[in-house]
C-alpha positions in Angstrom: -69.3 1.9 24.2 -72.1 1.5 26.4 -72.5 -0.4 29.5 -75.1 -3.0 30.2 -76.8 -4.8 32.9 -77.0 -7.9 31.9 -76.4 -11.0 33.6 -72.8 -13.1 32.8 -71.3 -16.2 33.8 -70.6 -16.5 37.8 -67.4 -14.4 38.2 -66.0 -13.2 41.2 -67.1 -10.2 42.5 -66.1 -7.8 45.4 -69.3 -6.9 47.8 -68.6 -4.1 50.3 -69.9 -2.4 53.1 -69.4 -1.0 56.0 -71.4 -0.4 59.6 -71.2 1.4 62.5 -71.0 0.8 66.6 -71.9 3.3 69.3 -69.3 2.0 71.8 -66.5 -0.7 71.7 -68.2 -3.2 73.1 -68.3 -7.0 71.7 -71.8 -7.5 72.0 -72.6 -4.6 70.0 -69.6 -5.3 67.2 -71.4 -8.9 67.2 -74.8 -7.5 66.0 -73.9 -4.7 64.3 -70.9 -7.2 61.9 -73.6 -10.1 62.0 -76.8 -7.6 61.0 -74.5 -6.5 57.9 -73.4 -9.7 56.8 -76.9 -10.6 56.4 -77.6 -7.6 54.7 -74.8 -8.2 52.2 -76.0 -11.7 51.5 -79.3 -11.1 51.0 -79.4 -8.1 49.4 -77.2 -9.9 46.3 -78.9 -13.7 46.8 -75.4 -15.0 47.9 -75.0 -18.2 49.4 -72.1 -19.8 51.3 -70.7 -21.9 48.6 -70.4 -18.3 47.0 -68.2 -17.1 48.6 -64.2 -16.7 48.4 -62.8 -15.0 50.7 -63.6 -12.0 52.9 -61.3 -9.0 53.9 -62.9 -6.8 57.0 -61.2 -3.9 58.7 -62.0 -1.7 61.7 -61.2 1.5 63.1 -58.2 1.9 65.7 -60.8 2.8 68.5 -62.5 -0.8 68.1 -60.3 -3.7 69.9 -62.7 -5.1 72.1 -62.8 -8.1 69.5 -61.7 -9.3 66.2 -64.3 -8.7 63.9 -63.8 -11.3 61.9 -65.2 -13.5 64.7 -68.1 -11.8 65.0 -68.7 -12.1 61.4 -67.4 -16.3 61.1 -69.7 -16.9 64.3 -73.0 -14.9 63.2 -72.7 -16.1 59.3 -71.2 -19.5 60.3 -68.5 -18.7 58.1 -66.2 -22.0 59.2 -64.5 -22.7 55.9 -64.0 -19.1 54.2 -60.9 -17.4 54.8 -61.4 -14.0 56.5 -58.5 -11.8 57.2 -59.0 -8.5 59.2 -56.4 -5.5 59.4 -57.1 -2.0 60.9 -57.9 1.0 58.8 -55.9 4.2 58.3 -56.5 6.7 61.4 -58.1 9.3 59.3 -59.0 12.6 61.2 -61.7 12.9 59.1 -62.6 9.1 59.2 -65.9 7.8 60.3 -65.4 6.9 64.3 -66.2 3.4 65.5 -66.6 1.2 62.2 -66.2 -1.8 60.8 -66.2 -2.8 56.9 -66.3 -5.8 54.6 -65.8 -6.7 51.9 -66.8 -10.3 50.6 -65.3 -11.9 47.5 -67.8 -14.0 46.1 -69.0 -15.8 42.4 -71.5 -14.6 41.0 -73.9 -13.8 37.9 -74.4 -10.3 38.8 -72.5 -7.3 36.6 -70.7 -5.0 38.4 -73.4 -2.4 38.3 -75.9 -4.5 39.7 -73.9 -5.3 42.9 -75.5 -3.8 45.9 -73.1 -2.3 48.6 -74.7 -2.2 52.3 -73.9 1.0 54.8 -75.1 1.2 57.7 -75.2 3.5 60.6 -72.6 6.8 60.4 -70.9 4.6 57.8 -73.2 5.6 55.1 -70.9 8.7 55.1 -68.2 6.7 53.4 -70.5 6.6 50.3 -72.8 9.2 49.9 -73.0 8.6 46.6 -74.7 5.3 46.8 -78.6 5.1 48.0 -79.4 4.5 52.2 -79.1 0.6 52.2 
């Protein structure tokens, strides 16, 4: 059975990506979290009454803020729960990042969902295209 690409009915459907900071610094967790939330919105025509629920998670060398602030303040995310947790410490991890992933209705398939990476994150998912 093949799979197609066309549109459905608004379901819920799981958005990730992921970005990257050069030091632990709030100001630049701010721009680079708020830069990729935009990203993620845009780049799958999402809109705040889309969303469900958002899951974000950084690296143990980020704890300069929660970046679930960053991301409520910059998206003006005031009545979608966000819950943050730390990742794995992974030698082989990618140093200094932060990922998200949004839960959100929509008409897209799965394959048509577009995943953002930014920065040394794009590691994570070589697989997918440079967003």
């Amino acid at each position: 059975m093949a799979l197609t690409s066309l549109p459905v009915e608004p379901r819920i459907r799981a958005f990730r990506g992921a970005t990257t900071v050069e030091h632990d610094d709030p100001a630049e967790i701010r721009a680079a979290v708020g830069q990729l939330g935009r990203a993620m919105v845009h780049a799958n025509d999402l809109t705040l009454d889309d969303m469900v629920s958002v899951i974000l998670t950084v690296t143990p060398d980020l704890t300069s803020m929660y970046a679930g602030t960053a991301l409520r303040e910059e998206l003006q995310l005031d009545d979608v729960p966000l819950l943050g947790a730390v990742e794995a410490n992974v030698t082989i991890g990618v140093d200094r990042c932060v990922r998200i992933m949004l839960h959100a209705y929509s008409p897209l398939s799965r394959a048509d969902v577009t995943h953002v990476f930014h920065g040394d994150s794009r590691r994570l998912r070589p697989d997918l295209e440079a967003s």
